[in-house]
C-alpha positions as CSV (number, residue, x, y, z in Angstrom):
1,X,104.2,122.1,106.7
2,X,106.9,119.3,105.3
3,X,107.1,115.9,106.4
4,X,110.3,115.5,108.2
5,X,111.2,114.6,111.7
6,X,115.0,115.7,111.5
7,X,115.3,118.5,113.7
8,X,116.8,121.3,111.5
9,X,113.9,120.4,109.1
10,X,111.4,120.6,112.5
11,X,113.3,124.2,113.4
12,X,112.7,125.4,109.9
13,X,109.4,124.4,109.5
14,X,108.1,126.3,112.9
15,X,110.1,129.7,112.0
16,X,108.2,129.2,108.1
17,X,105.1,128.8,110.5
18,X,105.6,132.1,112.6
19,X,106.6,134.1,109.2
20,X,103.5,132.9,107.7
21,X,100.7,132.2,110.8
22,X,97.7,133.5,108.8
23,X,98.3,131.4,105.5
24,X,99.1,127.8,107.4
25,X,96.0,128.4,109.9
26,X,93.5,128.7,106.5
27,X,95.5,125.7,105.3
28,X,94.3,124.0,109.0
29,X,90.8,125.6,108.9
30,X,90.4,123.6,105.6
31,X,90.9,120.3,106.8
32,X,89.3,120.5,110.0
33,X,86.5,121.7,107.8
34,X,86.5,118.3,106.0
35,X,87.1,116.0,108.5
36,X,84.1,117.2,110.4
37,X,81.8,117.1,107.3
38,X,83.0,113.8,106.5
39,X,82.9,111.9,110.3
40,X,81.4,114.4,112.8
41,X,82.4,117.0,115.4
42,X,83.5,115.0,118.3
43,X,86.6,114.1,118.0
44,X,86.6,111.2,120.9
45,X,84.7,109.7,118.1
46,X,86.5,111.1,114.4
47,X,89.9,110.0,114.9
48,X,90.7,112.2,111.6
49,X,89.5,115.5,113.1
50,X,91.6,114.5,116.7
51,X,94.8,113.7,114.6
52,X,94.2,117.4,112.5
53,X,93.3,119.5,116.1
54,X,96.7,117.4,117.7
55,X,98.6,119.3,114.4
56,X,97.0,122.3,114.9
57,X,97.8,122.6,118.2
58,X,101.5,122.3,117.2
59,X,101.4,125.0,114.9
60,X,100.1,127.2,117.4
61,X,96.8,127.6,116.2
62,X,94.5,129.1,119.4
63,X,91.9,126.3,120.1
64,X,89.4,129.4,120.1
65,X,90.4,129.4,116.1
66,X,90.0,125.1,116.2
67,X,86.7,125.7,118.1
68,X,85.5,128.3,115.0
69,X,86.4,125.7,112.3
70,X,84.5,123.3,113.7
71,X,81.2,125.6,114.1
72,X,81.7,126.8,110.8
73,X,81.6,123.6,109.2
74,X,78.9,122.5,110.8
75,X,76.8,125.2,110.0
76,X,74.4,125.3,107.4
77,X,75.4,128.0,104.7
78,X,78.7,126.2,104.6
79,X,79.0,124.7,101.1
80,X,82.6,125.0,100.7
81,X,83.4,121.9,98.7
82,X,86.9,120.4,99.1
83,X,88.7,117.2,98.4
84,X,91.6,115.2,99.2
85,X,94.0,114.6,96.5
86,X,97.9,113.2,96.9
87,X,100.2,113.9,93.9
88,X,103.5,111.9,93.5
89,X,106.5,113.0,91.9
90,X,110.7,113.4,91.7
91,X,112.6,116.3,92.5
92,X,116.3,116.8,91.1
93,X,118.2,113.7,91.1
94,X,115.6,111.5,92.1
95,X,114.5,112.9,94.7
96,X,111.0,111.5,96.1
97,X,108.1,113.8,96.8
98,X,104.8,113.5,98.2
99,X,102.4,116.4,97.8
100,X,99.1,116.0,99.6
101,X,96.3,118.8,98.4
102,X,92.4,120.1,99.1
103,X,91.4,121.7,96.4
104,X,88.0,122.4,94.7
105,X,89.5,122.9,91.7
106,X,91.4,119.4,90.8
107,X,92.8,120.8,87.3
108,X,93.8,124.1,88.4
109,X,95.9,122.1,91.5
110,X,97.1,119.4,88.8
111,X,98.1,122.1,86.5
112,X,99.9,124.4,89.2
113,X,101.9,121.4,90.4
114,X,102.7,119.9,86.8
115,X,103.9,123.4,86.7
116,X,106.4,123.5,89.6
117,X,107.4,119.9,88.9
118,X,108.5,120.5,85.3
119,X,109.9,124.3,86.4
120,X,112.4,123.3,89.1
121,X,113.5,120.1,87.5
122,X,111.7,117.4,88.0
123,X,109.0,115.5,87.3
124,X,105.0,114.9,88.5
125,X,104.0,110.5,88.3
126,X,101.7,108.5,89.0
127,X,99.9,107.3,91.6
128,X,102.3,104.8,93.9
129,X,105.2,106.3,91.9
130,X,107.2,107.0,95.1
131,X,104.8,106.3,97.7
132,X,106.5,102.8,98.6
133,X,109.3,104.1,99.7
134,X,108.1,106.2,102.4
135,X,106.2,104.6,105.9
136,X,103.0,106.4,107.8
137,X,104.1,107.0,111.2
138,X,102.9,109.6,113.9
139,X,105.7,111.9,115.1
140,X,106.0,113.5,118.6
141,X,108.9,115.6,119.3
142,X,109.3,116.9,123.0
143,X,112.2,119.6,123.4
144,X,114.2,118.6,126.1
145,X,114.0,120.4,129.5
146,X,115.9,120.2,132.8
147,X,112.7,119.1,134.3
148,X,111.9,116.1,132.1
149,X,113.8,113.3,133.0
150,X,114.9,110.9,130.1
151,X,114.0,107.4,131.5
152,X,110.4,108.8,133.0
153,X,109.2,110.0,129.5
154,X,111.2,107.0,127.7
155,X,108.6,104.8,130.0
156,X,105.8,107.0,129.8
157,X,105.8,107.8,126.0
158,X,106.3,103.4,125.4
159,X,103.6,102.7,128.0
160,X,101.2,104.9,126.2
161,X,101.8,103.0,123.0
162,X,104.6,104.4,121.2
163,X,106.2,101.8,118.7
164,X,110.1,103.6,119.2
165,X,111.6,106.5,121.1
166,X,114.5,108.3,120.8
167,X,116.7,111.0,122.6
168,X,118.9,113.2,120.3
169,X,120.8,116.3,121.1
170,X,118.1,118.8,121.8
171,X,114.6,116.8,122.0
172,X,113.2,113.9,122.1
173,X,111.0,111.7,118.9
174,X,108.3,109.4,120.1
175,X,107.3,107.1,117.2
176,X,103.6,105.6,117.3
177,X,101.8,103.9,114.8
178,X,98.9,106.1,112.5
179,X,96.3,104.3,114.7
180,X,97.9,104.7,117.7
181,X,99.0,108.7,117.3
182,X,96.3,110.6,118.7
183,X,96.2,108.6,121.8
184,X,99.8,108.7,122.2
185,X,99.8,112.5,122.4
186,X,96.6,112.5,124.6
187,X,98.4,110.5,127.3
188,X,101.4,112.5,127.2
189,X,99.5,115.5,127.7
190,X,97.9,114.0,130.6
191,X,101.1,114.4,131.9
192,X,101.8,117.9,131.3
193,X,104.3,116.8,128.2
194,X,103.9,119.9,125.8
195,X,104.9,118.9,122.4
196,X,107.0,121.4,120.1
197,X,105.6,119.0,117.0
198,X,102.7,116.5,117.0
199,X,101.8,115.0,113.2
200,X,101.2,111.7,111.3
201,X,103.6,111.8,108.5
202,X,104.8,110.5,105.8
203,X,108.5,109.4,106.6
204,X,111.1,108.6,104.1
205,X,112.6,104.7,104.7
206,X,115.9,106.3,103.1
207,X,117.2,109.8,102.2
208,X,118.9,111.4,99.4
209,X,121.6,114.0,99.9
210,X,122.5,116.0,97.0
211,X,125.4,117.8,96.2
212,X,125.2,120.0,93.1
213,X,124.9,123.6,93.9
214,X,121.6,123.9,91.4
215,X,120.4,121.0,92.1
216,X,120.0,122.3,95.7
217,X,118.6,125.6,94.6
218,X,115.9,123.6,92.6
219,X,114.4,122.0,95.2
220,X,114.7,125.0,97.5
221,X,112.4,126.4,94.9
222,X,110.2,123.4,94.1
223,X,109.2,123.4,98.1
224,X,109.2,126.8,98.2
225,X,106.5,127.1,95.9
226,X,104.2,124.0,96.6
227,X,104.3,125.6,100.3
228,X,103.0,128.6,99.0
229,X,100.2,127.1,97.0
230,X,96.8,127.7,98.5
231,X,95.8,124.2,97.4
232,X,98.7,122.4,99.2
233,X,98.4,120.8,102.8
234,X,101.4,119.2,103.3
235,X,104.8,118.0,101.3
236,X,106.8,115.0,102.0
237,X,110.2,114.4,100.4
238,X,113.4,112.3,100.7
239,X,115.7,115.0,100.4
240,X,118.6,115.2,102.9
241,X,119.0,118.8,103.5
242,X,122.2,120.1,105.1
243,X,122.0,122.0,109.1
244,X,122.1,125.3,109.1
């Protein structure tokens, strides 16, 4: 579940999402879980929890599943205790990551990441470290279809509040603002637009392409393992990869 909006990274990310359906849908459980202890079960009125069930939705998680989550965390013998914690850190070269957690264990998540960080060359900072140079945007990507005509959606996705659109080769990336995300994607749905990805990220300003052989593998491996860390949501990271 990276943070990228380039469409090889988008590609990637939904065939690591079929290999691994049952791991990313606990990973989703978990924060609907929070968002409804912390502002409620109606959506219309937790903006979190209707941001969360529009990036469940494009993960392919059944709303029957969504609809569970939400029982189970309100119910009564649910003490599962979780919190939000963002580490910051460098890759190889520089690189700039974001790693956004839930854990109920903050120094077994600290320790596994200072781990990772310090395996795969680089580095875990502090707080702000590398935030500054990435922006909080919501992104929609629409595939494009021969029944969805470029100028219609340009107007409708603008209309319903998107700050930017743009058509590349193969789909289309509505832009909104955090705010303005979830009822960006509820007007588009409105008008049958189905969305291949629908998330607010975090999105690199600039991107750093790197071109050392192990330097490449060690950030394969760095992302590789946060992804596969129980305690890890979501990574964001400046990295330029290459199309495959």
């Amino acid at each position: 579940m990276s943070g990228h909006s380039k469409w090889s990274n988008i590609k990637h990310k939904k065939e690591k999402t079929d290999a691994q359906k049952g791991k990313i849908f606990t990973k989703l459980g978990r924060e609907i879980t929070v968002a409804v202890k912390s502002g409620g079960a109606d959506p219309e009125v937790n903006r979190k929890l209707k941001d969360i069930i529009a990036k469940a939705r494009s993960n392919n998680m059944p709303n029957d599943n969504i609809s569970r989550c939400i029982k189970k965390a309100l119910g009564d013998g649910n003490e599962d205790s979780y919190e939000n914690i963002t580490y910051e850190g460098y890759g190889p070269s520089g690189v700039a990551v974001i790693v956004e957690t839930l854990t109920d264990n903050r120094n077994r998540t600290a320790g596994d990441l200072r781990h990772y960080f310090d395996k795969f060359g680089g580095n875990l900072g502090t707080n702000g470290s590398v935030s500054w140079m990435f922006d909080k945007k919501g992104k929609i990507i629409i595939l494009k279809a021969d029944d969805i005509d470029e100028d219609t959606i340009t107007m409708d996705a603008l209309d319903a509040g998107a700050e930017d659109f743009e058509a590349n080769d193969e789909y289309y990336e509505i832009t909104t603002s955090p705010d303005d995300f979830s009822d960006v994607v509820a007007a588009l749905e409105d008008k049958n637009y189905a969305y291949a990805s629908a998330e607010v990220e975090m999105v690199p300003q600039n991107y750093i392409k790197l071109t050392d052989d192990h330097d490449i593998l060690m950030m394969q491996k760095l992302i590789e393992n946060l992804e596969d860390n129980d305690d890890v949501q979501d990574i964001y990271h400046n990295w330029e990869e290459e199309n495959e």
